[in-house]
Every structure is written in C-alpha cells, then in structure tokens.
KEKE-3310 file (N, C-alpha, C; in steps of 0.2 Angstrom, whole numbers, plus 5000, padded with zeros to 4 digits):
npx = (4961:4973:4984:4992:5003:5007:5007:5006:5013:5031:5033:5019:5018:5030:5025:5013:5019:5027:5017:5010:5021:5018:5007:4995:4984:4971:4970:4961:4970:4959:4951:4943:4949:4963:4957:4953:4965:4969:4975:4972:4974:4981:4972:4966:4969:4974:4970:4978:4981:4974:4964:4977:4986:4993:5007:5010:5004:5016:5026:5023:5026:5039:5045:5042:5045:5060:5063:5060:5072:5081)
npy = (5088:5080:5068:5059:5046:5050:5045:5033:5019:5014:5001:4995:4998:4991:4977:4978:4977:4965:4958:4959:4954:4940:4938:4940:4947:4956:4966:4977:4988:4990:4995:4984:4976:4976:4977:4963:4956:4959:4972:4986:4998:5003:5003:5013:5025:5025:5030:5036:5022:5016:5007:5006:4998:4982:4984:4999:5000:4993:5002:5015:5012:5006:5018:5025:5020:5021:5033:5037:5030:5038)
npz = (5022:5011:5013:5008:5011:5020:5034:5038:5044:5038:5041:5038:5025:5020:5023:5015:5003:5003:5003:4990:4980:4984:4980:4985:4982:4976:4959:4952:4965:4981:4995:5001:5000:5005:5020:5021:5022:5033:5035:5041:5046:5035:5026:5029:5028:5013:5003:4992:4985:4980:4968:4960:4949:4949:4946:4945:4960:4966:4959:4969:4981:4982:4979:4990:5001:4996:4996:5010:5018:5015)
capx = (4968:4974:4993:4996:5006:5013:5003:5008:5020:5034:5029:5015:5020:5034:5021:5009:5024:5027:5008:5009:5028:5016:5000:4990:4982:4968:4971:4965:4970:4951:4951:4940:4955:4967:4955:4951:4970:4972:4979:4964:4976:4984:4967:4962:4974:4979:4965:4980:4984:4965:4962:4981:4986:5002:5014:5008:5007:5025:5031:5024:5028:5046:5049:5041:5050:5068:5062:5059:5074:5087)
capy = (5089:5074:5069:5053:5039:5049:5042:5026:5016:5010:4993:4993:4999:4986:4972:4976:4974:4958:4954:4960:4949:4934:4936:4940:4954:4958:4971:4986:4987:4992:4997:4981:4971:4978:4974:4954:4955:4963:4978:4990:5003:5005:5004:5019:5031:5022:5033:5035:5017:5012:5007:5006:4987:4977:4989:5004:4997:4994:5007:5017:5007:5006:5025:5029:5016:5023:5042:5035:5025:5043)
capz = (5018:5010:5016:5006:5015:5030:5041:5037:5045:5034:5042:5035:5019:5019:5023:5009:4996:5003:5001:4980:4978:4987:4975:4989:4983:4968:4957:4953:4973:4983:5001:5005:5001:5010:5025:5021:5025:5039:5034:5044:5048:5030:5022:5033:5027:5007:4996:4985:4983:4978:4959:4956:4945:4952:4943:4949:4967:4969:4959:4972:4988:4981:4979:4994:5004:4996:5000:5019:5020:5012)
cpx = (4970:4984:4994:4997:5008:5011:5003:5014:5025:5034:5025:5015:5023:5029:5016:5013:5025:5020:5009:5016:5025:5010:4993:4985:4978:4969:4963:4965:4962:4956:4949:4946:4960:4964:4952:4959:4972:4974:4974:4969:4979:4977:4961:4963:4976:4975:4970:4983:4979:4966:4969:4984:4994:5007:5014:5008:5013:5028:5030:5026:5035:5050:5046:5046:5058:5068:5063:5068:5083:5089)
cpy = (5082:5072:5061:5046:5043:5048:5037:5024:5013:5003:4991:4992:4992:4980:4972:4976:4970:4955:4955:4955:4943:4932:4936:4946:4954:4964:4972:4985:4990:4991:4988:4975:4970:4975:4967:4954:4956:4967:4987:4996:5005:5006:5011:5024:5028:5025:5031:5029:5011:5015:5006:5001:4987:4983:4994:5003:4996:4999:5013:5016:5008:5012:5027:5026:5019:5032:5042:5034:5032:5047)
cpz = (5017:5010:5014:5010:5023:5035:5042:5038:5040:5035:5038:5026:5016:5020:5018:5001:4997:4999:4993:4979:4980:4984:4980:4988:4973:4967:4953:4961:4976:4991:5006:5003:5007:5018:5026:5023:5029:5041:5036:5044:5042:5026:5025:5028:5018:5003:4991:4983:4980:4970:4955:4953:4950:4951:4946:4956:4970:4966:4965:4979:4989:4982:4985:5001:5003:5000:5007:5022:5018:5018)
residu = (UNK:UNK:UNK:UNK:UNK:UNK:UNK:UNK:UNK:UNK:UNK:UNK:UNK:UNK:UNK:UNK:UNK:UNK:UNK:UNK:UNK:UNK:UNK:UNK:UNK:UNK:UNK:UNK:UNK:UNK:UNK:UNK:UNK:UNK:UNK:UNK:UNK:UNK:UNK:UNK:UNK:UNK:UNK:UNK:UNK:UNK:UNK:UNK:UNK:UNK:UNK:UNK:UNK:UNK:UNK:UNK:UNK:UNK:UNK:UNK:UNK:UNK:UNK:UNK:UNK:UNK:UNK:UNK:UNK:UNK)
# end
C-alpha cells in the first residue's frame, strides 16, 4: 500500500526544502540523491518525490508542510 509522505517526519520534510532554497539538490529529484545528503530515512519512504523538477518539489513540500501545520 503506498501512503505518500505520512511516514515522514515534517523535519525531514522541512529539511529537504531547505536543501532545494540552498541548490543542494539535482533535478529531476532521484532517490540516490536524497542519500549523498543524508536524507536515508526521507529517501526510504519519498517514491512520490522521485523524478519531480525544482517546481514541482516545493510545490509539493509546501502544501504538505501547510496541510500538517492546519
């Protein structure tokens, strides 16, 4: 069963937003990225954040971050 982000701390979340507003990050986003960063436990659980460009990466970060935060 695929369950998105909700296994994902909003930490985490909020730390790979930082990492995109810092240029630390290639697009399209890829899993083996996410772990040259550090980010092992985001890059378990982020299928849905694999292959998506800059844009698309925050737009989704953002609205999941404001839906967490309601």
């Amino acid at each position: 069963m695929l369950r998105g982000l909700t296994q994902v701390p909003s930490e985490d979340l909020e730390e790979l937003l930082r990492a995109v507003h810092r240029g630390r990050l290639e697009f399209p986003l890829r899993r083996q990225g996410l772990l040259l960063l550090g980010m092992n436990r985001l890059a378990e659980h982020a299928s849905l954040l694999q292959g998506l460009d800059e844009r698309g990466l925050r737009a989704v970060l953002v609205a999941v971050l404001a839906e967490r935060r309601r």
